[in-house]
TILUMKE-871891 format. One record per atom (N, C-alpha, C): residue in three letters; x, y, z. Coordinates in steps of 0.001 Angstrom, whole numbers, padded with zeros to 6 digits, always signed. Each point is the difference from the previous one (the first is absolute). Last residue first. Layout:
<pts>
alaXYZ...
</pts>
This chain:
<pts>
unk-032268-027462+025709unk-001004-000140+001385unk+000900+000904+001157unk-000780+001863-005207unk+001372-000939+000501unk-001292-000509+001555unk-002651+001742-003829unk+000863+000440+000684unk+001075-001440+000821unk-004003-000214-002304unk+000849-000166-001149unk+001106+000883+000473unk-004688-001480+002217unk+000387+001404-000926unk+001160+000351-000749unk-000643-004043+001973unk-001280+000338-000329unk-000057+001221-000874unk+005150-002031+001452unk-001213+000218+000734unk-001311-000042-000739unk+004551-002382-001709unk-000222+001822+000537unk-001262-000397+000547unk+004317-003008+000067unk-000963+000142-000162unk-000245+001428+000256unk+004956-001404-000724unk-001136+000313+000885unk-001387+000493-000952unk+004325-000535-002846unk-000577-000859+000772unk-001833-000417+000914unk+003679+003307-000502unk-000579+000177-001218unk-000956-001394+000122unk+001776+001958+004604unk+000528-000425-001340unk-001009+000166-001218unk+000172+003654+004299unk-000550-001685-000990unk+000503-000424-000735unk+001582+003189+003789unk+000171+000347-001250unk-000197-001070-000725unk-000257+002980+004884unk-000540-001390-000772unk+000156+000235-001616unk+002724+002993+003747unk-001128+000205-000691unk+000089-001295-001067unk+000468-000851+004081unk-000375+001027-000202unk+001024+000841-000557unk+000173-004296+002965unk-000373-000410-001553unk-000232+001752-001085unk+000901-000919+005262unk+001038+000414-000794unk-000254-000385-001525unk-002976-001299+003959unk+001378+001192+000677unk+001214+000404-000953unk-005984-001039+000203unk+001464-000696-000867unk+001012+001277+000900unk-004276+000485+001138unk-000263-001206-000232unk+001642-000881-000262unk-001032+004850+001464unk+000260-000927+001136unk-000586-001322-000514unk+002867+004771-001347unk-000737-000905-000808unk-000685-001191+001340unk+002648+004401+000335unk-001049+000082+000437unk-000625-001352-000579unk+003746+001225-003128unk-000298+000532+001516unk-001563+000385+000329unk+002117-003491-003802unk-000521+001773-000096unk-000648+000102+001532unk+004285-003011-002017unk-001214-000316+000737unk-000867+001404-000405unk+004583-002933-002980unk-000659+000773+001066unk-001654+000756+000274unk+003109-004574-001632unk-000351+001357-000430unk-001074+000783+001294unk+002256-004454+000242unk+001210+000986-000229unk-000671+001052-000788unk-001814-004259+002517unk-000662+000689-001585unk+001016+000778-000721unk-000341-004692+004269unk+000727+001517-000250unk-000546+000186-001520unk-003407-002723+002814unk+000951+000048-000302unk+000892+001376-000430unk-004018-000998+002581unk+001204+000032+000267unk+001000-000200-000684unk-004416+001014-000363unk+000138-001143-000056unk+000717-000441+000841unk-001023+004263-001674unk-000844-000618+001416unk+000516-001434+000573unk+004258+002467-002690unk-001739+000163-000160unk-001031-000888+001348unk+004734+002241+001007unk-000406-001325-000855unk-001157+000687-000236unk+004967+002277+001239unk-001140+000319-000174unk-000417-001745-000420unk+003997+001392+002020unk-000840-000786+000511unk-001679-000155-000229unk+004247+002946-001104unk+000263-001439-000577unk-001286-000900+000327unk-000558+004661-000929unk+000213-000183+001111unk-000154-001845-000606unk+001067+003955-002909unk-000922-000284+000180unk+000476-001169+000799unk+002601+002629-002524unk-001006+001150+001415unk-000701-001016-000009unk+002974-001920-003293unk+000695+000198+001922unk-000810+000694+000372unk-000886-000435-004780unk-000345-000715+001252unk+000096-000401+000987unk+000211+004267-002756unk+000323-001082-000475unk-000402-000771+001556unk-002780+003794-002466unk+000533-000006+001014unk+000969-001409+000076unk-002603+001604-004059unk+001323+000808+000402unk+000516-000773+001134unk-003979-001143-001369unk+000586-000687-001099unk+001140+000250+000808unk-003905+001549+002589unk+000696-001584-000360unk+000892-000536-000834unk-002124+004603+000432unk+001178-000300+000651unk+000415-001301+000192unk-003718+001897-002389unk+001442-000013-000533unk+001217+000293+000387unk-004841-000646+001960unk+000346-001085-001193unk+001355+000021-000406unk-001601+003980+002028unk+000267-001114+001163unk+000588-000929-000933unk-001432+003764-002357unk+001440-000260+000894unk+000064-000863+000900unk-004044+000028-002093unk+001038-000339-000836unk+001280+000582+000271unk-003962+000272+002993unk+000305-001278-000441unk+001114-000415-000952unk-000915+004084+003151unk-000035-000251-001524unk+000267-001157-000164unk+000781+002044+004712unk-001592-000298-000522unk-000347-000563-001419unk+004670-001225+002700unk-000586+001067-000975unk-001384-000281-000098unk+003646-002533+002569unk-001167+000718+000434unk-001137+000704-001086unk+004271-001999-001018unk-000947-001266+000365unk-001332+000586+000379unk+003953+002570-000835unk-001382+000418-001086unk-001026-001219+000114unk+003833+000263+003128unk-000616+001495+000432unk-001077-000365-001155unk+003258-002672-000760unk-000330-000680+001163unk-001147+000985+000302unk+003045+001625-003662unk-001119-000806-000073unk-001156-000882+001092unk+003560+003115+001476unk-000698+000704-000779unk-001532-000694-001132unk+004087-001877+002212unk-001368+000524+001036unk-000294+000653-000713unk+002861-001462-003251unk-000682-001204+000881unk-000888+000587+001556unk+003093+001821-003425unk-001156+000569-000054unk-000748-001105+000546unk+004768-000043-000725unk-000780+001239+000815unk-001527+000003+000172unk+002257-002900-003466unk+000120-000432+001859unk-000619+000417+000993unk-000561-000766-005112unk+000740+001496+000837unk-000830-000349+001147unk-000096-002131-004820unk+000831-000914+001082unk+000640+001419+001481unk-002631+000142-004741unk+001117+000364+000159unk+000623-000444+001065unk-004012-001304-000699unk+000769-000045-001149unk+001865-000194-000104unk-003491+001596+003766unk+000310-001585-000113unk+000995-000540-000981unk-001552+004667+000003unk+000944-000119+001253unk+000367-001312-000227unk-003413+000543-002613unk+001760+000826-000673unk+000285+000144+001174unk-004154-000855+001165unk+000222-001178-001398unk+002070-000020-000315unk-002174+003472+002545unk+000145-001347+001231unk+000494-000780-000940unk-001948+003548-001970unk+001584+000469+000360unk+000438-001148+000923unk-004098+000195-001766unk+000900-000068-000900unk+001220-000265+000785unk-003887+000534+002641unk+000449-000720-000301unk+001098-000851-001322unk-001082+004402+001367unk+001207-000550+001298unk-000278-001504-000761unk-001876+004460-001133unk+000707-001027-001202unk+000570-000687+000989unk-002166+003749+001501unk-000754-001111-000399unk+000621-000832-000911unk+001165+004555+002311unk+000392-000167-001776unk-000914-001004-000178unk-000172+001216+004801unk-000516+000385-001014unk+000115-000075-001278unk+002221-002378+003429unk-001162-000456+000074unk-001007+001126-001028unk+005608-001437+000957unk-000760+001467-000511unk-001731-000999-000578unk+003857-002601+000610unk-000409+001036+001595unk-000739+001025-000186unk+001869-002335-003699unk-000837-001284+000955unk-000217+000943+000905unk+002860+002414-002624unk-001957-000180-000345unk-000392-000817+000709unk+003961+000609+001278unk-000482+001616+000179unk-001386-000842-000581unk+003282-002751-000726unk-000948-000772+001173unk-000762+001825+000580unk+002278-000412-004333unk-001366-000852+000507unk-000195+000029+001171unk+003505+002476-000929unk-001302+000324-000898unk-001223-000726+000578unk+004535-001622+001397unk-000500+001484+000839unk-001449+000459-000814unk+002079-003703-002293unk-000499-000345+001273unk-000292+001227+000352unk+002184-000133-004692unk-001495+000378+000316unk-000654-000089+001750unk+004794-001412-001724unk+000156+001627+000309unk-001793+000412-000062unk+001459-004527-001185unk-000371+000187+001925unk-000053+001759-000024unk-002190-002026-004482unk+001353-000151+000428unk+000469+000822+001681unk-003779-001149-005381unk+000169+000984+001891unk+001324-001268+000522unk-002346-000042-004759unk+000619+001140+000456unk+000352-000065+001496unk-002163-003826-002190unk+000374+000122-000897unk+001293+001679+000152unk-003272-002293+003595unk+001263-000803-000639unk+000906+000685-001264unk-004093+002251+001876unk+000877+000328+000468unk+001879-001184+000143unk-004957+000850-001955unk+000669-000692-000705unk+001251+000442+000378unk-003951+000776+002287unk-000225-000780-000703unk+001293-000748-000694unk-000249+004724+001059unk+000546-001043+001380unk-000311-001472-000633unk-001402+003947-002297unk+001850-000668+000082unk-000005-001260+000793unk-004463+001272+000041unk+000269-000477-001511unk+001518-000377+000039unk-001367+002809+003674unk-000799-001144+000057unk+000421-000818-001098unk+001015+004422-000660unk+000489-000533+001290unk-000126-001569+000038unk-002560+002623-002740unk+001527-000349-000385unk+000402-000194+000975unk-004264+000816+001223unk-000023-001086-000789unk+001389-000428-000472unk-000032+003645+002640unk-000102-001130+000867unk+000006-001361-000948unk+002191+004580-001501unk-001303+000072+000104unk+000286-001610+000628unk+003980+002801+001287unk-000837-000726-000922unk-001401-000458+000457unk+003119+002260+002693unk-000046+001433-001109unk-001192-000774-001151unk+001522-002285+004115unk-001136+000789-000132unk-000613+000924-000490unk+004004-003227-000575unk-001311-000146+000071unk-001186+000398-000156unk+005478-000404-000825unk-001275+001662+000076unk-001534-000678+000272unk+003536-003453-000614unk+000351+000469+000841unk-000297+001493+000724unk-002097-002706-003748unk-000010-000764+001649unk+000982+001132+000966unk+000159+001329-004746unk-001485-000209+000489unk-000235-000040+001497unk+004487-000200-001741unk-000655+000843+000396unk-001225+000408+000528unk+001657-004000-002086unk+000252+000144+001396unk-000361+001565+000722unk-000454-001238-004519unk-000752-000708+000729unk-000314+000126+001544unk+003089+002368-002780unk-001061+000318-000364unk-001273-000609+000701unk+003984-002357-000607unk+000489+001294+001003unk-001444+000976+000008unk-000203-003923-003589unk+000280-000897+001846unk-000155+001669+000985unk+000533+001093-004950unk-001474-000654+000740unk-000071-000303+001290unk+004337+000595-001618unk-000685+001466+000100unk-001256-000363+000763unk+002158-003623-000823unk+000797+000394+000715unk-000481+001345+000303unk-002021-004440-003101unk+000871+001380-000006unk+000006+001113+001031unk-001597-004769-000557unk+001337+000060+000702unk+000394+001599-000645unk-004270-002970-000755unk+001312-000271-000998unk+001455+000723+000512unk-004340+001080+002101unk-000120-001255+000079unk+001233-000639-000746unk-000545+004509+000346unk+000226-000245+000821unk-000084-001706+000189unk-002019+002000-003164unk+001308+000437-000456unk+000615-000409+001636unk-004514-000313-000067unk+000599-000936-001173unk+001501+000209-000356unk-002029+002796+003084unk+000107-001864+000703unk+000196-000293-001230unk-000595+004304-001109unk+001049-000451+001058unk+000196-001142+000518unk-003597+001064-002486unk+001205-000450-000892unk+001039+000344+000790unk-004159-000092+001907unk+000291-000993-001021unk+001068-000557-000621unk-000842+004181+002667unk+000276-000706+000683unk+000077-001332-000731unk-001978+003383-002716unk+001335+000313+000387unk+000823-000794+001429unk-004459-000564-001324unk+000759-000821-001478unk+000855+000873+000490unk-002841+001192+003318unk+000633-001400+000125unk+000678-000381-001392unk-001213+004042+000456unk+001009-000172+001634unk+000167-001271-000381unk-002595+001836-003314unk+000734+000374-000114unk+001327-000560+000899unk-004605-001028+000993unk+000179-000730-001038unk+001722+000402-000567unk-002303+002918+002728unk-000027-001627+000944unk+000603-000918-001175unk+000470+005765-000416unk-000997-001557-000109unk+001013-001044+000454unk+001768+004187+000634unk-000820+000345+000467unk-001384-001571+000184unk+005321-000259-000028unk-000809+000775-000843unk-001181-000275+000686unk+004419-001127+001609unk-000704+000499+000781unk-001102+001341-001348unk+002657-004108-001265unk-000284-000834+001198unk-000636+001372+001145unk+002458+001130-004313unk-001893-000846-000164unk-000143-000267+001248unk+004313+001694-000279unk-001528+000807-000138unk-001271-000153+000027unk+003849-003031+000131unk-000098+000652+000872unk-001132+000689+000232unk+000951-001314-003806unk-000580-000896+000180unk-000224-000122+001536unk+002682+002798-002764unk-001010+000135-000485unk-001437-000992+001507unk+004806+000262+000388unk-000756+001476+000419unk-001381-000321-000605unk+002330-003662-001761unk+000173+000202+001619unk-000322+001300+000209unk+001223-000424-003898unk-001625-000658-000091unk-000003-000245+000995unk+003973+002127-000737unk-001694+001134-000664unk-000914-000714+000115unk+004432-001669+001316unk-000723-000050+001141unk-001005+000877-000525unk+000629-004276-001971unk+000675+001033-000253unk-000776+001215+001556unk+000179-005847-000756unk-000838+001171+000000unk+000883+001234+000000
</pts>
């Protein structure tokens, strides 16, 4: 990429249409996906200006935060994992895990709580499996090694249940 189509494409990412922000974030992950080095830095900017970026681009990098992000992003993220107004935490939990950032482990332990179901959910991937108490079992007793959703008082650690493909569905064609 030259850097006239890098300013360009910069630009797009704070034009006025929705449609504009994202085919200019498009082709940064696409150029960023093949390893060009401008794209990647550009990327990182995004993540690392957060709150200068519109949330959806925000949200969208992070997604494909394999392809650009690198440990000089940690201080960024874990500012958005902590920052309960931007609302992208559960992105940013996804790309903490990704990215393997240590730091941000109470910080996820803290989004177990979250009223938003979908920052809670997306702390199971990130958190690795030393926070979770060797001695967790299901009712049963046996050991599950995933972790519990606080306050639970049927199962002490099956949470969040994830059916096989398998499992019967119900009447109404919901999971049981």
């Amino acid at each position: 990429m030259q850097p006239e189509d890098l300013g360009y494409l910069t630009a797009g990412l704070r034009a006025p249409g929705r449609d504009d922000r994202l085919s200019a974030l498009e082709a940064l992950l696409r150029h960023a996906s093949q390893g060009d080095r401008l794209a990647q830095q550009a990327l990182r900017d995004i993540v690392a200006d957060y709150r200068q970026a519109d949330p959806e681009i925000y949200a969208r990098a992070l997604n494909r935060i394999e392809w650009f992000g690198n440990a000089s992003l940690a201080g960024a993220l874990l500012a958005a994992l902590a920052d309960g107004d931007y609302g992208c935490q559960a992105w940013t939990a996804a790309a903490c895990g990704t990215l393997g950032v240590v730091a941000a482990e109470p910080l996820l332990v803290a989004l177990l709580r979250h009223p938003d179901g979908l920052a809670t959910a997306s702390t199971s991937g990130p958190l690795p499996p030393r926070r979770w108490p060797e001695s967790a079992t299901t009712k049963h007793g046996t050991p599950c090694g995933r972790p519990c959703r606080p306050g639970s008082s049927t199962v002490s650690a099956t949470w969040p249940v994830r059916w096989p493909a398998s499992a019967p569905k119900s009447r109404s064609g919901s999971w049981p």
